[in-house]
KEROVEX-414218 format. One record per residue (C-alpha): y, z, x; residue number from 1; residue in three letters. Coordinates in nm, 3 decimals, decimal comma, always signed. Each point is the difference from the previous one (the first is absolute). Example, Ala and Ser with C-alpha at 12.3 -4.5 7.8 and 13.67 -1.06 7.14 Angstrom:
PT/north/up/east/n/res
PT/-0,450/+0,780/+1,230/1/ALA
PT/+0,344/-0,066/+0,137/2/SER
This chain:
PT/north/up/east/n/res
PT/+0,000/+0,000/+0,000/1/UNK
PT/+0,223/+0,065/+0,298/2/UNK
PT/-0,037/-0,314/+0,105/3/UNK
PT/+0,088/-0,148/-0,301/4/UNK
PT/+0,326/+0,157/-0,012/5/UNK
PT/+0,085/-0,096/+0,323/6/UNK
PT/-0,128/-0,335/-0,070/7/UNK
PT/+0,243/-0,056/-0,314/8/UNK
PT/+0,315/+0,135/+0,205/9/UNK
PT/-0,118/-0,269/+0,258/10/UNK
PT/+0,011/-0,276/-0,220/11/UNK
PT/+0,378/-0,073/+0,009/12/UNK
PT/-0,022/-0,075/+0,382/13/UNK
PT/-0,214/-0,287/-0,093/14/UNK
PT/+0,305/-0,215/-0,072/15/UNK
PT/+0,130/+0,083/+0,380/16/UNK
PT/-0,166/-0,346/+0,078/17/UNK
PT/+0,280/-0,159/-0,169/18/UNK
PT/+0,247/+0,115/+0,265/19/UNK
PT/-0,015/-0,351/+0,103/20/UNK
PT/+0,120/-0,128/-0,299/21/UNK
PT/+0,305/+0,226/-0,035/22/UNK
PT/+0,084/-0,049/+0,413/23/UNK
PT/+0,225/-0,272/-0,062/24/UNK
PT/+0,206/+0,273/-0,228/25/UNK
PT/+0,010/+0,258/+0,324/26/UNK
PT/+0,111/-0,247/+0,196/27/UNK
PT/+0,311/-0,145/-0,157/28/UNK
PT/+0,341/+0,070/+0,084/29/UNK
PT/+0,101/+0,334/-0,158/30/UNK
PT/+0,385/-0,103/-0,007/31/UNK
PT/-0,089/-0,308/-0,225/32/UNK
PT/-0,153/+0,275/-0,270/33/UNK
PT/+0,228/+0,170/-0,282/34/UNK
PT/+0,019/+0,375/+0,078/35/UNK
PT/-0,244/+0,208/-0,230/36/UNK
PT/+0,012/+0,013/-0,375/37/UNK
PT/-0,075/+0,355/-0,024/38/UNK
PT/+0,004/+0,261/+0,241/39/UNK
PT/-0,229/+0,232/-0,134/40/UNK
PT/-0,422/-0,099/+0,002/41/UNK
PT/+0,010/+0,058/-0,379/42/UNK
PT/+0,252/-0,142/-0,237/43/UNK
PT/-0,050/+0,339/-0,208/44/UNK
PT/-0,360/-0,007/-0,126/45/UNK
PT/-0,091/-0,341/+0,105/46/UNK
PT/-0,045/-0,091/+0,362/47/UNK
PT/+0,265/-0,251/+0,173/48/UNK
PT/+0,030/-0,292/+0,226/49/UNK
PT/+0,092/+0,253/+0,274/50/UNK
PT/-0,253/+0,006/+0,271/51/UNK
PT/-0,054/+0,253/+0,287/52/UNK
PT/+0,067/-0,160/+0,315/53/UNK
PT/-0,290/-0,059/+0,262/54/UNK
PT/-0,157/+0,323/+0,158/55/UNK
PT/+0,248/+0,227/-0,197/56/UNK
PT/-0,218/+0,273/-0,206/57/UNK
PT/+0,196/+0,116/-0,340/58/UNK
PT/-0,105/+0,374/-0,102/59/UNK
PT/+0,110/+0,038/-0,403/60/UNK
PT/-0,022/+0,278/-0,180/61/UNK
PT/+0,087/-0,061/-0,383/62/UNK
PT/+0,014/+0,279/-0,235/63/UNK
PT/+0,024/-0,064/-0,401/64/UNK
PT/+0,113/+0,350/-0,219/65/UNK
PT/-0,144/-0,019/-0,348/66/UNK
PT/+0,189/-0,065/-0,315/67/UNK
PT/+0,362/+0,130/+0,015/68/UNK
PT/-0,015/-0,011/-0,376/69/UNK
PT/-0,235/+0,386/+0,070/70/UNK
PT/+0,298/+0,167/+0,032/71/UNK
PT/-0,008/+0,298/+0,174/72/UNK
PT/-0,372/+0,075/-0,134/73/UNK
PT/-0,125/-0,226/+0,317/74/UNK
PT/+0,355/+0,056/+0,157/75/UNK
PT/+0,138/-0,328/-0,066/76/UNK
PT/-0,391/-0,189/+0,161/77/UNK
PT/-0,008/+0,228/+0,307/78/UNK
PT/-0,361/+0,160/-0,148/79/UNK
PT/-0,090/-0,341/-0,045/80/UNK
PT/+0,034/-0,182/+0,317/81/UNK
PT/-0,216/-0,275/+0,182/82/UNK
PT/+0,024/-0,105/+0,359/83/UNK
PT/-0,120/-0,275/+0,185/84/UNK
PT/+0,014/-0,056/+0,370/85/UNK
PT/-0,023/-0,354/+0,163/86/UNK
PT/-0,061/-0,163/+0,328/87/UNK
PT/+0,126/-0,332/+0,047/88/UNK
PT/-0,046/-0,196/+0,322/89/UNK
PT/+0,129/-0,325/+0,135/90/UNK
PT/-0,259/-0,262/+0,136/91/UNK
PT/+0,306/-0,238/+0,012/92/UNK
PT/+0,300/-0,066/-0,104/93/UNK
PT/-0,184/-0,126/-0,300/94/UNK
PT/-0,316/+0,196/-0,015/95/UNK
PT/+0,016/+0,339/-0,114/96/UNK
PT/-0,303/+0,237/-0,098/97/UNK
PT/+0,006/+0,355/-0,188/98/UNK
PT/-0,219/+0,289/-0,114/99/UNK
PT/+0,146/+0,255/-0,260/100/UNK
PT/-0,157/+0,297/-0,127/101/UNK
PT/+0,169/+0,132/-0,374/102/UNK
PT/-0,047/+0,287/-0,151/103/UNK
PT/-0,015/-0,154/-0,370/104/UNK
PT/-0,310/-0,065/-0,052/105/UNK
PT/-0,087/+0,078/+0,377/106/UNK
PT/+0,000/-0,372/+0,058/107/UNK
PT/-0,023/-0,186/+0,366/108/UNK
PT/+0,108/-0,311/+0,023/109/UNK
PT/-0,030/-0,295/+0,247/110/UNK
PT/+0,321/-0,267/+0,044/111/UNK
PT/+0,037/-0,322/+0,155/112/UNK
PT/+0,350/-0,182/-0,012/113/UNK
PT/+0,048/-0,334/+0,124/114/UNK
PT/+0,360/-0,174/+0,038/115/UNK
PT/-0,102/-0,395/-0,065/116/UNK
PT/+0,346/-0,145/-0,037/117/UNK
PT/+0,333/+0,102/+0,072/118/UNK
PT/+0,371/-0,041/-0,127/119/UNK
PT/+0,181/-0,251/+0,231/120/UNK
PT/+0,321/-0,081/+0,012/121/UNK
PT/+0,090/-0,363/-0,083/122/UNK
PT/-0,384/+0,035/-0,059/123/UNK
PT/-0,332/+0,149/-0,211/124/UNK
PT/+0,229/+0,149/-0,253/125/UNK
PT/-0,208/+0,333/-0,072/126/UNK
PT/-0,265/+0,254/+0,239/127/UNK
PT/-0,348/+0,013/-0,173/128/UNK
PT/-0,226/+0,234/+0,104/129/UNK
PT/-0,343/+0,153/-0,072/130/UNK
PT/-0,087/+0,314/-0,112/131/UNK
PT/-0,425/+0,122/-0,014/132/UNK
PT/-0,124/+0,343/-0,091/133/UNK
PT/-0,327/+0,160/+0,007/134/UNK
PT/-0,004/+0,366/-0,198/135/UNK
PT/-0,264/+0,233/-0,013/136/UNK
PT/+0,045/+0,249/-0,309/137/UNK
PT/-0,201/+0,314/+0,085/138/UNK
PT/+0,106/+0,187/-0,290/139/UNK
PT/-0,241/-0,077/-0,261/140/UNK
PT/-0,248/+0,207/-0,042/141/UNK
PT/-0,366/-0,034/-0,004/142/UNK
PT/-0,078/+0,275/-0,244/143/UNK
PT/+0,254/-0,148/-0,241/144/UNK
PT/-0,098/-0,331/+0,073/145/UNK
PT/-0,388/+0,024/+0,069/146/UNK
PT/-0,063/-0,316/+0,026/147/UNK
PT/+0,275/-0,068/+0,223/148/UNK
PT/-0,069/-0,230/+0,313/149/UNK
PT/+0,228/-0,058/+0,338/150/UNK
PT/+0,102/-0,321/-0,098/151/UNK
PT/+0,186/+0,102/-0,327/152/UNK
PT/+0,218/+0,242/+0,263/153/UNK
PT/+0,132/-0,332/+0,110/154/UNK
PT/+0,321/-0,210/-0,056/155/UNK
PT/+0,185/-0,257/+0,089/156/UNK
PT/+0,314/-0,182/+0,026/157/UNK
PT/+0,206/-0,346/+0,115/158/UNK
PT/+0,317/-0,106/-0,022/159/UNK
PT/+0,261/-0,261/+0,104/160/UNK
PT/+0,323/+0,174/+0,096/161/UNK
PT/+0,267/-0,303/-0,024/162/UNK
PT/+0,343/+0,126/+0,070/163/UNK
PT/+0,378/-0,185/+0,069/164/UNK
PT/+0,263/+0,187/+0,170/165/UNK
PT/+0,314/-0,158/-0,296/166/UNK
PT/+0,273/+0,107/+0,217/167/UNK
PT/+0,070/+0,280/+0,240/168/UNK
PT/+0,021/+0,218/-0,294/169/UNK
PT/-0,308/-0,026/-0,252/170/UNK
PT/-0,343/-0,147/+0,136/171/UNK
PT/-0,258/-0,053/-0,315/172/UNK
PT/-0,373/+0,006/-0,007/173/UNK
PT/-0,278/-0,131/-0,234/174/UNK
PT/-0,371/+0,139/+0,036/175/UNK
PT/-0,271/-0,160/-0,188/176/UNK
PT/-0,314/+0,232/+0,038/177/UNK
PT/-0,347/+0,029/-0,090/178/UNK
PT/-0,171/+0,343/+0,029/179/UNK
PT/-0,398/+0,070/-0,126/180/UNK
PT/-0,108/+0,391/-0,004/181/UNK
PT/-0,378/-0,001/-0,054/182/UNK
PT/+0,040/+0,299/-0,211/183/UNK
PT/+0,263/+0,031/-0,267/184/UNK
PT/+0,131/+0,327/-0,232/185/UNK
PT/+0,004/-0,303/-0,338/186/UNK
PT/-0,305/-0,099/-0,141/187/UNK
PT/+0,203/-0,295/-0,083/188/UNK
PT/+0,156/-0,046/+0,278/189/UNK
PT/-0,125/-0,328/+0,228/190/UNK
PT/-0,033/+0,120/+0,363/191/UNK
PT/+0,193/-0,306/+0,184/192/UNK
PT/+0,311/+0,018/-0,146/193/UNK
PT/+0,341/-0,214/+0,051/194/UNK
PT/+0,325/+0,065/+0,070/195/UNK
PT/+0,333/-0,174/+0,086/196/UNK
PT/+0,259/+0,237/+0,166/197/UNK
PT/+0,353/-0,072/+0,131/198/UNK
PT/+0,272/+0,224/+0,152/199/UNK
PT/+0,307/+0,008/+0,183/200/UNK
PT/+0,249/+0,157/+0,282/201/UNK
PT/+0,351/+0,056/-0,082/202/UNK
PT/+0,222/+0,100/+0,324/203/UNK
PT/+0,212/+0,229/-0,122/204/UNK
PT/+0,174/+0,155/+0,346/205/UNK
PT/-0,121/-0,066/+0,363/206/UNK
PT/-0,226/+0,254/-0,026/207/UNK
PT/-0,099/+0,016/-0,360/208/UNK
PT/-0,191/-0,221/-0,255/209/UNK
PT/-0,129/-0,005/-0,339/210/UNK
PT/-0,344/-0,137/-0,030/211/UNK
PT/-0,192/-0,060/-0,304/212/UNK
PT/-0,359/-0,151/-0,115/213/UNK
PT/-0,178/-0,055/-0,347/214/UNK
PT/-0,384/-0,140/-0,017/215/UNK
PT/-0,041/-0,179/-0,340/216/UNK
PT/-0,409/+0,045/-0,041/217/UNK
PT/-0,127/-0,298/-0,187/218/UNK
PT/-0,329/+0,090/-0,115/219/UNK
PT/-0,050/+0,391/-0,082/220/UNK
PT/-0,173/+0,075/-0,311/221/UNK
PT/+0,164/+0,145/-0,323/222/UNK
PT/-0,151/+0,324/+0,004/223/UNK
PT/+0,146/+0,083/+0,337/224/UNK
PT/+0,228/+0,352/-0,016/225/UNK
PT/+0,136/-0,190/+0,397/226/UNK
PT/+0,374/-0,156/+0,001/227/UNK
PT/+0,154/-0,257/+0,250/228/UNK
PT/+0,114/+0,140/+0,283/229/UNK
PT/+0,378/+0,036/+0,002/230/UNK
PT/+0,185/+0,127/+0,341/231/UNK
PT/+0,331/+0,021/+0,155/232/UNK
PT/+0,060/+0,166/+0,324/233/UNK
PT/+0,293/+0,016/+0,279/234/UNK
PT/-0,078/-0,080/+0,367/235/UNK
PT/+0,216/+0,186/+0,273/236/UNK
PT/-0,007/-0,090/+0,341/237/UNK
PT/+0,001/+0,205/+0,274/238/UNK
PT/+0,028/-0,100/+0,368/239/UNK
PT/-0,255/-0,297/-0,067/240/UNK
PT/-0,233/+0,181/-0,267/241/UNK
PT/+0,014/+0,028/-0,379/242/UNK
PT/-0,013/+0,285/-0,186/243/UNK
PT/-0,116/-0,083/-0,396/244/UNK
PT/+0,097/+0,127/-0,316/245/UNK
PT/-0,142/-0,089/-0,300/246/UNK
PT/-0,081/+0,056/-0,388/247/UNK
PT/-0,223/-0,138/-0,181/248/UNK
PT/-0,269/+0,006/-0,289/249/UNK
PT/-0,284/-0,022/+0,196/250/UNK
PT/-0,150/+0,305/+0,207/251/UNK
PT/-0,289/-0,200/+0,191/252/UNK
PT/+0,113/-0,170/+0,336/253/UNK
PT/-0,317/-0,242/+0,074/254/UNK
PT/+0,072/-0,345/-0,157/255/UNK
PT/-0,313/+0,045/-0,253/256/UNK
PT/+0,154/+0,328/-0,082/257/UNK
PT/+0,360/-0,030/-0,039/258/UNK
PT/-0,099/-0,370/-0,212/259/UNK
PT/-0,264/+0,137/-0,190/260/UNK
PT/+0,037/+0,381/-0,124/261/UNK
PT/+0,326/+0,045/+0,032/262/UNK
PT/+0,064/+0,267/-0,334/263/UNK
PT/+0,367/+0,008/+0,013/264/UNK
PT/+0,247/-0,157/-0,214/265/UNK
PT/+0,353/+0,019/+0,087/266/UNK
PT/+0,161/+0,058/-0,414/267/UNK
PT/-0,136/+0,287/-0,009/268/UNK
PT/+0,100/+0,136/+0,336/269/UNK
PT/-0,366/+0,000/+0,152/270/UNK
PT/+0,121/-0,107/+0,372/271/UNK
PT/-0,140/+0,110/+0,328/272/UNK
PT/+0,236/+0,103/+0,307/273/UNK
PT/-0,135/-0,119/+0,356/274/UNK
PT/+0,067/-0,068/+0,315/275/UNK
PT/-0,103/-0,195/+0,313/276/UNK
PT/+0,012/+0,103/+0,377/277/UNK
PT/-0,106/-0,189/+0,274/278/UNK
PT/+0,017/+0,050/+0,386/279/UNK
PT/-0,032/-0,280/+0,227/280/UNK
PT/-0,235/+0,064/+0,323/281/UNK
């Protein structure tokens, strides 16, 4: 079983064999490039076009309170708080890999993100890049769930992360996505499931910005208690890092959590608080 685990965290590095395909991309003139869309790896919820650079390791610890809409009863989400800490590693420029461990759900997850085009000027117009995940949800319980096997602990998600930097201002994104948990919480639910998301970066100082994102899920089934995922969030940046705040109707922070069960709903003040901080080694 061990080596099963360590077998499915493996899998991402599969794709390194298409460094040759992406060299051409690590190898062109960085002046000829539009500066980055976003400066933060994640738009709010949704990951962006940002990549780490080669042989820099990202350290991110992202903390989610619970509803705000508690009160003091939970003291505003403190009593209900989730964590999840991630690794993220450059290959490349254009190659980055992650593990994450989260405490909802006690999930690890796998990542693979691939830049395959990128914004030129007088040039390719937008930066597309990959985005692969690999979760393990260990969580569900076997006394619950007797019949439970490893494979329905798994998930999975890709996505196409297509962003254009508008002006020096406001830099837009659209993400379709297709995510598949082998177990779901809706009988009716199917378990590969659509979604297109977009979201956006609005400077508003030199070191400030308003971000936002919003995944429109295509195919979840009418008996599902789980709402879109709504978020807007505020990126400060300090001496070349950037701190995140953000609210939003979805507590989960994996992509097959925040797109699937997020419980939230922002009319009747059911919002999460959260933040993101990452160190650069």
């Amino acid at each position: 079983m061990k080596f099963l685990y360590l077998l499915i965290f493996l899998i991402p590095t599969i794709f390194f064999a298409q460094d040759d395909l992406l060299s051409e991309i690590d190898n062109e003139t960085e002046t000829d490039f539009k500066t980055a869309a976003f400066k933060g790896l994640k738009i709010v919820n949704f990951e962006s076009t940002k990549m780490v650079s080669k042989k820099e390791l990202y350290f991110v610890v992202s903390h989610r309170f619970g509803s705000v809409e508690t009160g003091f009863k939970d003291f505003f989400g403190l009593d209900q708080a989730v964590t999840r800490l991630n690794l993220i590693y450059g290959i490349s420029d254009g190659i980055n890999i992650g593990f994450s461990r989260s405490s909802f759900r006690k999930i690890y997850e796998s990542s693979l993100k691939m830049r395959l085009l990128r914004e030129k000027k007088g040039g390719f117009p937008f930066t597309v890049v990959s985005s692969s995940n690999i979760l393990i949800n260990t969580s569900l319980d076997e006394e619950i769930l007797p019949l439970l096997k490893f494979k329905n602990r798994l998930g999975y998600t890709t996505q196409l992360l297509i962003s254009k930097k508008v002006n020096t201002n406001f830099s837009f994104q659209l993400m379709p996505t297709f995510f598949h948990d082998n177990y779901v919480d809706v009988d009716e639910q199917d378990n590969s499931q659509y979604v297109i998301g977009f979201g956006g970066r609005h400077k508003l100082t030199k070191r400030w910005s308003v971000n936002f994102d919003y995944g429109l899920h295509l195919n979840r089934a009418e008996t599902s208690p789980f709402n879109n995922p709504l978020s807007i969030g505020f990126d400060l940046e300090t001496g070349g890092h950037v701190f995140q705040l953000h609210f939003t109707n979805a507590q989960p922070m994996n992509t097959n959590g925040f797109l699937g069960q997020g419980t939230g709903d922002w009319g009747d003040g059911d919002i999460f608080f959260g933040f993101n901080l990452s160190r650069v080694f």
